[in-house]
C-alpha positions in Angstrom: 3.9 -25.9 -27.4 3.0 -22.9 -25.4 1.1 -21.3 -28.1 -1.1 -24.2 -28.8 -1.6 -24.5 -25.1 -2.3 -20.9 -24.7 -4.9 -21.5 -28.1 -6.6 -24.6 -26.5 -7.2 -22.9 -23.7 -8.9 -19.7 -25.6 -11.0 -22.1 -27.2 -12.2 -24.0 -23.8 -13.2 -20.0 -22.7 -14.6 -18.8 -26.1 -16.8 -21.9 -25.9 -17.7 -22.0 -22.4 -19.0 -18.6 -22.7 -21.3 -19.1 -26.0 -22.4 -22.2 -24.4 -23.2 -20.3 -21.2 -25.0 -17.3 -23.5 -26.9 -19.3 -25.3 -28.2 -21.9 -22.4 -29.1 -18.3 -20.7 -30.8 -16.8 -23.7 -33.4 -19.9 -24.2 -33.9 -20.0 -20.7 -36.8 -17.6 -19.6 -38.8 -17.2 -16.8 -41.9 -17.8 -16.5 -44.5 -15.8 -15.8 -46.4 -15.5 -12.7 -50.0 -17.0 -13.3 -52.7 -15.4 -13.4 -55.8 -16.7 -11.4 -59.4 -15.2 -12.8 -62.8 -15.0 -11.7 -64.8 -18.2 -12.5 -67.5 -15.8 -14.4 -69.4 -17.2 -17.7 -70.5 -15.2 -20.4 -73.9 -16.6 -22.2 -72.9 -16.9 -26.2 -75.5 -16.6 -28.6 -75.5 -20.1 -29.5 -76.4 -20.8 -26.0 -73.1 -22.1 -25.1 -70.9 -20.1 -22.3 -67.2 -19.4 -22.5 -65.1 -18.2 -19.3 -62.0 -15.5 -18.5 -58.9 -16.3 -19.8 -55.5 -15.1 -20.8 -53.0 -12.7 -19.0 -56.2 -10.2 -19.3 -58.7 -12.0 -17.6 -61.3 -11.3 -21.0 -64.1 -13.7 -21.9 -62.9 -16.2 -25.0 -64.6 -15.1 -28.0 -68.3 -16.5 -28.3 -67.7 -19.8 -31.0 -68.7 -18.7 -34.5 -72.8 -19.8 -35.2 -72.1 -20.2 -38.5 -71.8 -24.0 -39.5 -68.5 -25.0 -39.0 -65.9 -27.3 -40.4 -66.8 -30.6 -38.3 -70.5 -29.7 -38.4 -70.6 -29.7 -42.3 -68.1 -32.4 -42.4 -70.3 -34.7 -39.5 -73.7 -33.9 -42.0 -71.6 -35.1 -45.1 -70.1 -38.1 -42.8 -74.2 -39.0 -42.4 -75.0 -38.5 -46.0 -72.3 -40.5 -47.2 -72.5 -43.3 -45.0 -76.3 -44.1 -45.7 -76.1 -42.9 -49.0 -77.0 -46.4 -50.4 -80.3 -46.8 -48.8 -81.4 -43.3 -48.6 -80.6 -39.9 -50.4 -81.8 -36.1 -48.8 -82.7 -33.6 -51.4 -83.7 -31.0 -48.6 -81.7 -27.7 -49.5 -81.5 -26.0 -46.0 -80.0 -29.5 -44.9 -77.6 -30.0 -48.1 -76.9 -26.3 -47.7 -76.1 -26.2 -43.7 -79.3 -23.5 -43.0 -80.8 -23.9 -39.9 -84.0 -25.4 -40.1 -87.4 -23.4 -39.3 -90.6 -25.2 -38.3 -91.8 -26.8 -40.1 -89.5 -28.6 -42.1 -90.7 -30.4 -45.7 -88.4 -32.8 -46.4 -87.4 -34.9 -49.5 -85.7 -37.9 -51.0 -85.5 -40.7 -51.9 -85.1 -44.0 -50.6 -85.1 -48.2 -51.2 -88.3 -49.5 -51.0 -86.6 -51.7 -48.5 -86.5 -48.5 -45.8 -90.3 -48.3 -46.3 -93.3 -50.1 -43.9 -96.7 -49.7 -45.8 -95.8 -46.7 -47.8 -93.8 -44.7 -44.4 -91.2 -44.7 -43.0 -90.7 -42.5 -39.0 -88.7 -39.3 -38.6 -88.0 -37.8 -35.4 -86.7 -34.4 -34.7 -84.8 -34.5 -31.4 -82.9 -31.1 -29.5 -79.1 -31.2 -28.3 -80.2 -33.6 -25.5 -82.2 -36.2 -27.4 -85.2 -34.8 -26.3 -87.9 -35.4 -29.1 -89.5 -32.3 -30.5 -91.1 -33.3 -33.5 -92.4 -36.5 -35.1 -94.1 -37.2 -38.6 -93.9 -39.9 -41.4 -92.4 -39.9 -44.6 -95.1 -40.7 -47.8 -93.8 -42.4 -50.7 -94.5 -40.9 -53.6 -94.7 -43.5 -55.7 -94.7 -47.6 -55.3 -92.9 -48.4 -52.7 -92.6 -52.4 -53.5 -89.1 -52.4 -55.3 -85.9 -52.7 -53.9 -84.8 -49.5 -55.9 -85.3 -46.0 -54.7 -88.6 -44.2 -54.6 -88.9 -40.5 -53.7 -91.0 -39.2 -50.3 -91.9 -36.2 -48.8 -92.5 -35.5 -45.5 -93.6 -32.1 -43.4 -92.5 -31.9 -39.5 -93.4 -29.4 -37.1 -91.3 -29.0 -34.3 -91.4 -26.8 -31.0 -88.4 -26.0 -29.7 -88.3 -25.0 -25.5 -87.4 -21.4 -25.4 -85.3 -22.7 -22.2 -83.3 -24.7 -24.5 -79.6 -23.8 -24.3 -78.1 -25.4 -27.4 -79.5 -24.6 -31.3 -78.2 -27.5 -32.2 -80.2 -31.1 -32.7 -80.5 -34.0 -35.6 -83.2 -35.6 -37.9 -83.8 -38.9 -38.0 -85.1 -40.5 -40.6 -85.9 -44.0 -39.1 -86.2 -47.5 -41.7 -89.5 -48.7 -40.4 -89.0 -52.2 -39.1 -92.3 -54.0 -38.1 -90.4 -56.8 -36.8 -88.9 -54.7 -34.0 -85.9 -56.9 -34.9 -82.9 -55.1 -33.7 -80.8 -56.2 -36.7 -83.2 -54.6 -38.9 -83.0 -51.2 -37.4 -81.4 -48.7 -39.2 -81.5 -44.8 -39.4 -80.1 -41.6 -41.1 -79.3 -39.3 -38.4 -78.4 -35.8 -39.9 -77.4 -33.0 -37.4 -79.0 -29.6 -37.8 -79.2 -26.1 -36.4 -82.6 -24.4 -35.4 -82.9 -20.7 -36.8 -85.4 -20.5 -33.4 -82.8 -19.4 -31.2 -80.5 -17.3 -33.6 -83.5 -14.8 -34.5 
């Protein structure tokens, strides 16, 4: 009875120590933060990133090449109107950024068109419009199947502009001005203005 008393007792030690190592081990302290200056570098994409880190560097500048969740939001676009109206501009199916100015073509249901045009709008990372124009159909309009256009915009983008991002619209003319006939293809883009 001793000896199994004098084991139990080994193994209450032997376990209360590993317990005690390993609680010990997985507990570390925490390091003292670190408070940095509140300075912003300008990226070239016009965006600004801060200090950060143990350091105190700037964060890199984000990548200007299109990324994931732009291509994905410009294929999201496409998708989602592609029943009613079809890009077959390469610098926008190809994720360029766009120089002014811009020819674009397509094709789209007669239904999309007002008189042989429909509106696009060019518009900056605000909203702000910075180019307008009409797309021409290039062929009868009256059908309810598609019919190609083509359209040139010139834009100007404000040198004090920040951001190189914006979005075409390509707007179904509605002479109504019935809301529930409204519709649009907004397609977001990046100028090549501000990455020269």
């Amino acid at each position: 009875m001793k000896y199994l008393t004098h084991i139990l007792v080994a193994g209450i030690v032997i376990t209360t120590i590993a317990a005690g190592f390993v609680f010990f081990a997985h507990t570390s302290i925490a390091p003292s933060p670190v408070a940095c200056t509140e300075e912003a570098k300008l990226c070239p994409d016009g965006s600004s990133v801060g200090r950060t880190g143990p350091n105190c560097e700037f964060a890199p500048c984000p990548n200007t090449q299109p990324t994931t969740s732009f291509v994905e939001d410009i294929r999201t676009q496409l998708n989602t109107k592609a029943d009613f109206i079809i890009i077959d501009t390469a610098s926008v199916l190809n994720y360029k950024p766009i120089v002014s100015p811009i020819t674009i073509t397509g094709k789209a249901r007669g239904t999309w068109y007002f008189e042989a045009s429909f509106p696009i709008v060019i518009v900056d990372w605000d909203g702000r419009i910075i180019g307008e124009g009409y797309a021409e159909a290039q062929s009868d309009w009256m059908t309810e199947d598609f019919v190609p256009f083509k359209a040139t915009v010139t834009f100007d983008l404000p040198k004090d502009t920040p951001y190189t991002r914006g979005a075409i619209i390509l707007k179904k003319d509605n002479p109504s001005g019935l809301p529930e006939h409204d519709d649009a293809l907004e397609i977001p883009v990046t100028f090549s203005e501000l990455l020269e």
